[in-house]
Backbone as ProteinMPNN parsed JSONL, in Angstrom:
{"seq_chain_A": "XXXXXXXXXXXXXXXXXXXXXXXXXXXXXXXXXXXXXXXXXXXXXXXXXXXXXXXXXXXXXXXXXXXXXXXXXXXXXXXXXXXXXXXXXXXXXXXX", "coords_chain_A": {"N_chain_A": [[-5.573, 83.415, 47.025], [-3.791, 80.611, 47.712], [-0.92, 78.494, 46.388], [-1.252, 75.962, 47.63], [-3.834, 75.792, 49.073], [-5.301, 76.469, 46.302], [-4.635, 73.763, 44.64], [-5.646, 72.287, 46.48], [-8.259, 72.686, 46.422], [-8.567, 72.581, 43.198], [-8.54, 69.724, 43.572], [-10.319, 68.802, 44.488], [-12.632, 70.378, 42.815], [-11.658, 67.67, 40.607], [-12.396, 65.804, 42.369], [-15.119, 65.59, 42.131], [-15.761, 65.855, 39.524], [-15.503, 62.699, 39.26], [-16.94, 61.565, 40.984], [-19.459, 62.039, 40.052], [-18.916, 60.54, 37.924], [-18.514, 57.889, 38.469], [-21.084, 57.489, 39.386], [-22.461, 57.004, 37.666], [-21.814, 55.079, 36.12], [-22.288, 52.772, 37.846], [-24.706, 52.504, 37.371], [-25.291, 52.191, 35.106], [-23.779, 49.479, 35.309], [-25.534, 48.033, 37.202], [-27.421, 48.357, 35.895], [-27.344, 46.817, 33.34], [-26.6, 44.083, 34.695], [-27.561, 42.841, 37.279], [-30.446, 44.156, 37.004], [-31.177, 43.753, 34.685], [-33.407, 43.334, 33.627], [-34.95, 45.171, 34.233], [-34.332, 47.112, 32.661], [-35.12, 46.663, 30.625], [-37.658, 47.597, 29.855], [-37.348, 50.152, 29.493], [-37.507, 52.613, 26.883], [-35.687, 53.975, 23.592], [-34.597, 57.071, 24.163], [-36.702, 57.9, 26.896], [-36.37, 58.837, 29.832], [-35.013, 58.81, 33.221], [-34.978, 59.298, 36.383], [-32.223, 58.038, 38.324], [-31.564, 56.541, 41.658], [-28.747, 56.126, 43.816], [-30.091, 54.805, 45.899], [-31.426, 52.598, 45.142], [-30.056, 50.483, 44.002], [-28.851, 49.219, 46.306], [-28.341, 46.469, 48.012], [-28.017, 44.816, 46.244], [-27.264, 41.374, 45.269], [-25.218, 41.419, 43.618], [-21.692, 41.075, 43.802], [-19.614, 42.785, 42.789], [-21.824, 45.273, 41.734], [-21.843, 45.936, 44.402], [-19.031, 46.56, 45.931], [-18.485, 48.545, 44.495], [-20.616, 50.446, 44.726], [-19.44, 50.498, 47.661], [-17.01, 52.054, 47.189], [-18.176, 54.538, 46.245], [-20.055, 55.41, 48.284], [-17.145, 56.041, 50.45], [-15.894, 57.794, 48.725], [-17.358, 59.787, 49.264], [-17.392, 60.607, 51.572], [-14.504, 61.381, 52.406], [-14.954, 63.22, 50.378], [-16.623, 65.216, 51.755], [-15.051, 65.27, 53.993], [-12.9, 66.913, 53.245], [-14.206, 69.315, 52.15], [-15.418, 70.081, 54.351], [-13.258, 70.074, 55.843], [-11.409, 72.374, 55.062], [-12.696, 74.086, 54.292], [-14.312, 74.694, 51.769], [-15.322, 76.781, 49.677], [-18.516, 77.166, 47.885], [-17.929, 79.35, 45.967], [-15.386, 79.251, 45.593], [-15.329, 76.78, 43.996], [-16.619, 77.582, 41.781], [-18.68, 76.752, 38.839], [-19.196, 74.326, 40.171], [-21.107, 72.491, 42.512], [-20.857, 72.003, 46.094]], "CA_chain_A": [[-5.57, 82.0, 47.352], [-2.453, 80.385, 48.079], [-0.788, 77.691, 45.758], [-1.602, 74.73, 48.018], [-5.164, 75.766, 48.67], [-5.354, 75.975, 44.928], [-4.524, 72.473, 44.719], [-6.735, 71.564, 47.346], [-9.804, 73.337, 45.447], [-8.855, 71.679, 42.292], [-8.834, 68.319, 43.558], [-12.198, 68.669, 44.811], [-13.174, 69.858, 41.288], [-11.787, 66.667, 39.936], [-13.174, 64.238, 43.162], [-16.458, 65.979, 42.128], [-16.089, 64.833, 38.357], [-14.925, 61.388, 39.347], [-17.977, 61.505, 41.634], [-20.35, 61.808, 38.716], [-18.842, 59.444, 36.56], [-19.063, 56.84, 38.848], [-22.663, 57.202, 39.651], [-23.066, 56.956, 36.137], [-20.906, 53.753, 36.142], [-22.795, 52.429, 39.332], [-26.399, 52.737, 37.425], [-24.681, 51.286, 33.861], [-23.593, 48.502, 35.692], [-26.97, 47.924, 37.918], [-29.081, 47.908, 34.855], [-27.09, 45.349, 32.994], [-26.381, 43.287, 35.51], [-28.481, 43.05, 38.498], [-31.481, 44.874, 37.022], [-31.463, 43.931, 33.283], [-34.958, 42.935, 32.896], [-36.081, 46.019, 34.663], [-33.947, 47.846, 31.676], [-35.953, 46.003, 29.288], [-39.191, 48.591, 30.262], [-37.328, 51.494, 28.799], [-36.77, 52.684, 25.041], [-34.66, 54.69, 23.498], [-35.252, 58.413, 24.555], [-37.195, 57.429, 27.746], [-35.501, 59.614, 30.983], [-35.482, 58.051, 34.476], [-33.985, 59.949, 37.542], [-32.039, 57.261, 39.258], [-31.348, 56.796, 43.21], [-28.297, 54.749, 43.806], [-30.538, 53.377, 46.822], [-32.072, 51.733, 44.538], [-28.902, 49.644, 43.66], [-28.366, 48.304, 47.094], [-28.566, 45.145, 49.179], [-28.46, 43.425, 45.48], [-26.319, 40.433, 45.342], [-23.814, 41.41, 42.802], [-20.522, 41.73, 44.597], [-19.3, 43.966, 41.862], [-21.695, 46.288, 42.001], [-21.514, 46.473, 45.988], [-17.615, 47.185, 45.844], [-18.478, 50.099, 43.338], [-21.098, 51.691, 45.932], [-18.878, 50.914, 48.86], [-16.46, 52.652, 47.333], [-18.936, 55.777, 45.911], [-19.655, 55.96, 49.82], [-15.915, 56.29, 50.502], [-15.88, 58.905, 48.291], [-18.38, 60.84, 49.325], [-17.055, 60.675, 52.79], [-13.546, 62.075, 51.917], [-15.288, 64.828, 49.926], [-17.002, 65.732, 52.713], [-14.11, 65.877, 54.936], [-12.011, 67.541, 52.326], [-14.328, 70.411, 51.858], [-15.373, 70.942, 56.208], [-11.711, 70.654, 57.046], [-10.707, 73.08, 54.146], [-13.985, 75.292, 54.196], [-14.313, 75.351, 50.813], [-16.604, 77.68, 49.232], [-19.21, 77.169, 46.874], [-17.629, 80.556, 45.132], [-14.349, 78.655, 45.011], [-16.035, 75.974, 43.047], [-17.232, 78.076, 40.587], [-19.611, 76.292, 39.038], [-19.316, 73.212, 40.893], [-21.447, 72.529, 43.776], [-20.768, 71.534, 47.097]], "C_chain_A": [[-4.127, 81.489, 47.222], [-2.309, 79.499, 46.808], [-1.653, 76.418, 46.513], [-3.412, 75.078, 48.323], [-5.958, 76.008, 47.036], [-5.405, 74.87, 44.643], [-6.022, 72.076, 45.258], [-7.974, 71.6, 46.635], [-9.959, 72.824, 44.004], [-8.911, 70.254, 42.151], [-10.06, 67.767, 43.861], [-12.779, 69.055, 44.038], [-12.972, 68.516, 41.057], [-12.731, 65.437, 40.817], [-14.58, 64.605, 42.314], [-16.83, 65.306, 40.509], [-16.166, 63.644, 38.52], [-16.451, 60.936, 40.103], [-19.316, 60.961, 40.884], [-20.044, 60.397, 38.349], [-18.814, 58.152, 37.49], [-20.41, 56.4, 39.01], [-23.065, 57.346, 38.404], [-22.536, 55.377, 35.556], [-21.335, 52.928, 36.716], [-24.012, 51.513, 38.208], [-26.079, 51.916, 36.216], [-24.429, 50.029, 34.38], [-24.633, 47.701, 36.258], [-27.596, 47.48, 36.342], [-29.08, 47.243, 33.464], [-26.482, 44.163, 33.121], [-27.85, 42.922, 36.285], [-30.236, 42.93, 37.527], [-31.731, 44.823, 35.261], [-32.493, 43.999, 32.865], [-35.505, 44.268, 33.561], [-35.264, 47.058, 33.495], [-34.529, 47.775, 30.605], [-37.199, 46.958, 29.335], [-38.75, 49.785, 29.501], [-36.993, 51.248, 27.691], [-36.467, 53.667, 24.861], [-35.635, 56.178, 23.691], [-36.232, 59.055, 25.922], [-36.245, 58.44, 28.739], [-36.151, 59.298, 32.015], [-34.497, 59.035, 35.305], [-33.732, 58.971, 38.328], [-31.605, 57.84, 40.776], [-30.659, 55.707, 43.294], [-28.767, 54.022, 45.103], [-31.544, 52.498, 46.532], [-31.478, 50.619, 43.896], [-28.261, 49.11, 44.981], [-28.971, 47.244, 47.92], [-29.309, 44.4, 47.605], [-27.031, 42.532, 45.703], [-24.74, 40.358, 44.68], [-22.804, 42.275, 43.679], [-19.923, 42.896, 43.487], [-19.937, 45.685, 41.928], [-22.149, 46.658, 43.511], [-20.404, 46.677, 46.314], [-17.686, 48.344, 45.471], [-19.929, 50.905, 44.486], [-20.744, 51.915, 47.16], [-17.962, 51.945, 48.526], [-17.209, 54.281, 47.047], [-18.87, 56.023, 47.36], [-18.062, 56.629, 50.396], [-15.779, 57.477, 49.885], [-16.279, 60.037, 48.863], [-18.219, 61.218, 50.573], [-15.546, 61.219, 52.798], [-13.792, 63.348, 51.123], [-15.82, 65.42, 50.862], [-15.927, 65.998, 53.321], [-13.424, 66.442, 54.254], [-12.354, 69.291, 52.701], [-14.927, 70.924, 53.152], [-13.745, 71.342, 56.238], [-11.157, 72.245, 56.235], [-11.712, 74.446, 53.848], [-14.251, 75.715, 52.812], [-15.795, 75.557, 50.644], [-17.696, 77.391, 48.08], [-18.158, 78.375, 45.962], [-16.49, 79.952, 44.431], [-14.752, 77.601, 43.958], [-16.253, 76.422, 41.868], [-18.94, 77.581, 40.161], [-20.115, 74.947, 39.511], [-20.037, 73.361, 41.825], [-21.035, 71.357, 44.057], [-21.772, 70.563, 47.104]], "O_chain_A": [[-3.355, 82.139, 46.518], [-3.269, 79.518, 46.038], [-2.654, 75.966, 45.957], [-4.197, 74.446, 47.616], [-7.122, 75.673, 46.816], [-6.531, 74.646, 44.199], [-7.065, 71.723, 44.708], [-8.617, 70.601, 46.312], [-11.071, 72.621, 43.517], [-9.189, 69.617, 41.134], [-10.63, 66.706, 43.609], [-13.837, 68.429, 43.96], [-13.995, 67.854, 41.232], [-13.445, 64.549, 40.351], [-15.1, 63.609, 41.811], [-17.766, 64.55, 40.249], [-17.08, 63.183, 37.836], [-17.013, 59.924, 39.684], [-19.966, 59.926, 41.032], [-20.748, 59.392, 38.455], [-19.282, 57.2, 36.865], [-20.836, 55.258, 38.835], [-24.147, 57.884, 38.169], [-23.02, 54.779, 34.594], [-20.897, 51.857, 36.296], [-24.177, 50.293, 38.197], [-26.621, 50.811, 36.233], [-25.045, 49.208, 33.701], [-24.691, 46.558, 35.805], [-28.087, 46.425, 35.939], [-30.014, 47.067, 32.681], [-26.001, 43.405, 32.279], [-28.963, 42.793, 35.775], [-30.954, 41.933, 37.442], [-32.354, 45.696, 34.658], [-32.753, 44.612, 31.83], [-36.711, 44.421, 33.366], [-35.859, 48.135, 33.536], [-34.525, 48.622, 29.711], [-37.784, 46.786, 28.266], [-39.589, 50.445, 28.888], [-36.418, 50.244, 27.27], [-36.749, 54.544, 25.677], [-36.833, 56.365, 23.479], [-36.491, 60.25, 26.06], [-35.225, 58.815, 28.162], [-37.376, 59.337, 32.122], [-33.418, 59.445, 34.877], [-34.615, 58.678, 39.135], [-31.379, 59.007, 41.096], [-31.12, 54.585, 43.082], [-28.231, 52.989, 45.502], [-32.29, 51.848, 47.265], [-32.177, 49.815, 43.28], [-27.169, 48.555, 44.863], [-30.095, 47.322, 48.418], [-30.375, 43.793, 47.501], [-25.985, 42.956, 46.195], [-23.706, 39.742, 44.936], [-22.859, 43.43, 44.102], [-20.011, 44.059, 43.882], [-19.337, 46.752, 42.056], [-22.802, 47.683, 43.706], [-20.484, 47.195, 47.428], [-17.028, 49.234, 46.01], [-19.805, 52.078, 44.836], [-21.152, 52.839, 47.863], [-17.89, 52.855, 49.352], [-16.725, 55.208, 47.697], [-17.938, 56.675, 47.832], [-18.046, 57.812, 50.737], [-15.484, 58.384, 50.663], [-15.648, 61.09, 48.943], [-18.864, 62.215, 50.896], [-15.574, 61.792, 53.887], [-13.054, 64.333, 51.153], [-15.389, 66.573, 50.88], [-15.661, 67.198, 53.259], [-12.731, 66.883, 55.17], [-11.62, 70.165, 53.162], [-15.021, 72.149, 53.232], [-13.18, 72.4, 56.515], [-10.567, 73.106, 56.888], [-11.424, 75.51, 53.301], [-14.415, 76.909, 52.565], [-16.837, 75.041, 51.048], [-17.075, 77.573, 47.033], [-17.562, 77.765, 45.074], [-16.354, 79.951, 43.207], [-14.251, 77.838, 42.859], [-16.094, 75.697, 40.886], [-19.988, 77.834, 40.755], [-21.249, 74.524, 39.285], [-19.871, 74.467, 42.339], [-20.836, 70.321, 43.423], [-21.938, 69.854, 48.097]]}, "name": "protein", "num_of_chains": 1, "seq": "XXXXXXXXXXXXXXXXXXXXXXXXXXXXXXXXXXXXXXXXXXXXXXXXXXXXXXXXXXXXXXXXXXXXXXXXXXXXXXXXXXXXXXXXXXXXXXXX"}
């Protein structure tokens, strides 16, 4: 692997963390904002599998900036890893 496709492959590790932690940022924000009273239903230890399309077309401009930009993201990782062909293998244990 070259240096610069090195690069390339570790920046798409990090988009891929950054990826996460927003949609973890997204759903934190949603569910004490927006969606507090529907936070009020769970207690501690409780596990929900969210869907951030379940966080849109609410009113809070805040968090509709923070899923325009998740989109954005997710649309630059995509083109990152067609134009660049990266591999699952390269990843390691990251997925595509």
């Amino acid at each position: 692997m070259t240096a610069y496709r090195e690069k390339i492959v570790l920046t798409y590790r990090h988009l891929l963390s950054i990826h996460e932690e927003l949609q973890t940022r997204i759903i934190n924000v949603g569910m004490t904002g927006e969606f507090a009273q529907v936070n009020t239903v769970f207690e501690a230890g409780d596990t929900y599998q969210f869907d951030l399309e379940q966080f849109r077309g609410t009113e809070d401009i805040n968090l509709n900036k923070l899923l325009n930009f998740f989109d954005e993201l997710e649309k630059l990782m995509n083109s990152l890893a067609n134009i660049n062909r990266i591999s699952e293998e390269e990843l390691g244990d990251e997925v595509l």
